[in-house]
C-alpha positions as CSV (number, residue, x, y, z in Angstrom):
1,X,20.0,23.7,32.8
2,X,20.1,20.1,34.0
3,X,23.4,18.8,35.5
4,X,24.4,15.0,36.6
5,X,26.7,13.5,39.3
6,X,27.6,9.7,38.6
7,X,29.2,8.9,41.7
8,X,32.3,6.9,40.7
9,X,32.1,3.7,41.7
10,X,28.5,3.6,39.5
11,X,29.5,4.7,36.0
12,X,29.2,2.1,33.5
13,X,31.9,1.5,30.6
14,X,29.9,0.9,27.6
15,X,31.2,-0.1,24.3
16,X,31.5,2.0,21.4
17,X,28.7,2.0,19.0
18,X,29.3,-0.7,16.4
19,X,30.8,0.8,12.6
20,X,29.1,-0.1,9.9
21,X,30.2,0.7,6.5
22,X,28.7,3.2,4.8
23,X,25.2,2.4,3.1
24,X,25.5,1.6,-0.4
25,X,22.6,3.8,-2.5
26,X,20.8,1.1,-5.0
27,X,20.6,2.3,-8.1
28,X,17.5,1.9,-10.2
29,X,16.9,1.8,-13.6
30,X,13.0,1.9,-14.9
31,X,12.3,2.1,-18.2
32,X,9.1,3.1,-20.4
33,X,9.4,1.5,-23.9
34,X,7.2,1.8,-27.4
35,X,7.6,-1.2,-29.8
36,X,6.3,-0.9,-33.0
37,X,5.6,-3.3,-36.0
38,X,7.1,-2.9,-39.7
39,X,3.3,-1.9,-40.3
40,X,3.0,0.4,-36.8
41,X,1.4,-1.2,-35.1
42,X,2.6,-0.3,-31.3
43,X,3.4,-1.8,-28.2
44,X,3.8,0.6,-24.6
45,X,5.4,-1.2,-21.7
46,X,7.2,-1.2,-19.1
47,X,10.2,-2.7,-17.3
48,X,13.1,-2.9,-14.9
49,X,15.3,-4.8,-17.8
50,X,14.9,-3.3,-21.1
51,X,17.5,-6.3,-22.5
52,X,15.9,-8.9,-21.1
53,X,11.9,-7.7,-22.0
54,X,13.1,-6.9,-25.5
55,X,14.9,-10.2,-25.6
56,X,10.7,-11.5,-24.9
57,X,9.2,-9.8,-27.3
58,X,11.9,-10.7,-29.5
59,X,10.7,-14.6,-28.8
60,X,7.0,-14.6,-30.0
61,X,5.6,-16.2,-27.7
62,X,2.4,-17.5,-28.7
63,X,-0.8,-15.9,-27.8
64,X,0.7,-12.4,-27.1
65,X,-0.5,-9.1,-28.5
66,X,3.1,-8.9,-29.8
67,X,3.7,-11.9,-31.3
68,X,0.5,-11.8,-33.5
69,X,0.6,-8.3,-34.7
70,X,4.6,-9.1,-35.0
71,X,5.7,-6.2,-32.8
72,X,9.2,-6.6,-31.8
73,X,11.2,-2.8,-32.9
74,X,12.5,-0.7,-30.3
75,X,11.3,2.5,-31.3
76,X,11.3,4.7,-28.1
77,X,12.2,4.2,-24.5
78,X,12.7,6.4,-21.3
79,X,14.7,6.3,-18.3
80,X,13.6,6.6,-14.8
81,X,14.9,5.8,-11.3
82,X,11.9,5.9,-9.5
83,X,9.0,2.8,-10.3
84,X,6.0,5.2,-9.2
85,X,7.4,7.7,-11.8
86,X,7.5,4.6,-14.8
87,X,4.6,3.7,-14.0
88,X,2.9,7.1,-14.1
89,X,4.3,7.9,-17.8
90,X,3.7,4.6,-18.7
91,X,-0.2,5.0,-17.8
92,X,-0.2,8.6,-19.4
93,X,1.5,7.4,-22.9
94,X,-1.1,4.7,-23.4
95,X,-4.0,6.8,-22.7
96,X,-2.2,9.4,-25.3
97,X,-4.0,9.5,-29.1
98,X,-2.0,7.6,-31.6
99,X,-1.3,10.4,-33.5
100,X,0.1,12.4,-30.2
101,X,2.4,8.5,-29.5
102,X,3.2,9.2,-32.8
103,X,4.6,12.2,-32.9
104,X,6.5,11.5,-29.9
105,X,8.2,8.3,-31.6
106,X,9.5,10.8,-34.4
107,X,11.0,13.7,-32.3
108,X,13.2,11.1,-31.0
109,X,13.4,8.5,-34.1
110,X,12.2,9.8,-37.2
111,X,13.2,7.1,-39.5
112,X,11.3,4.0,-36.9
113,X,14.9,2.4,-36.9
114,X,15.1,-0.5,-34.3
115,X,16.8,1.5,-31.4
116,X,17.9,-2.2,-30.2
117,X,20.3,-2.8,-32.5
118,X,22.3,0.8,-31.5
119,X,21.8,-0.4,-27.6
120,X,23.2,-4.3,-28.1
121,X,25.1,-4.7,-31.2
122,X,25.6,-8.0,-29.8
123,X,22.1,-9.0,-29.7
124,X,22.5,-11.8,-31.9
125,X,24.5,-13.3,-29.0
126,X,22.1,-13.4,-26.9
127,X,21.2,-11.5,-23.3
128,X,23.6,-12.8,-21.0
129,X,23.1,-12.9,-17.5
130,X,19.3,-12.9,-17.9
131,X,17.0,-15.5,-17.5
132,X,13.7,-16.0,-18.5
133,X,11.7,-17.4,-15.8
């Protein structure tokens, strides 16, 4: 056991530590996505704004995959919080068989409805607050 003497005239005053406010935890939203075409034909991507990367696909833009094979319904999409674990179901579902992308696409829409419409009623509006750069 260690013990210190600071004689008295030697002690330094030192000013409390500074208080921060609590850290704020981010939160992150990640999301895997299937499009499809009316003639399924589909689409696997991912992003950090499904809104805003539907709103894309939703333009056309010429020269895409999408916009030529005229893929541009929401028929699937995930949720993740972590990038590395988007990005890692993303890479599985691509290398997946179509039938097995398929079958996935049912067990959680079995009619191919456009899941967008459900997510932004207002979608004729617009995406507001999103820019495409």
């Amino acid at each position: 056991m260690f013990s210190f003497v600071i004689p008295a005239g030697n002690l330094l005053l030192l000013s409390p530590l500074p208080c921060y406010p609590p850290r704020m935890q981010r939160e992150y939203h990640f999301w895997v996505y299937i499009l499809s075409s009316r003639s399924r034909n589909l689409y696997i991507g991912m992003t950090n704004n499904l809104r805003l990367r539907h709103s894309i696909h939703l333009e056309s833009r010429a020269g895409t995959y999408t916009a030529r094979s005229r893929i541009n319904r929401l028929v699937a999409y995930e949720h993740f919080q972590y990038v590395a674990n988007a990005i890692a179901r993303e890479k599985l579902l691509k290398h997946w068989t179509r039938a097995q992308k398929i079958a996935l696409i049912e067990s959680v829409n079995p009619t191919w409805e456009d899941l967008s419409l459900e997510l932004w009623p207002d979608r004729s509006v617009g995406v507001e607050g999103c820019s495409v750069t």
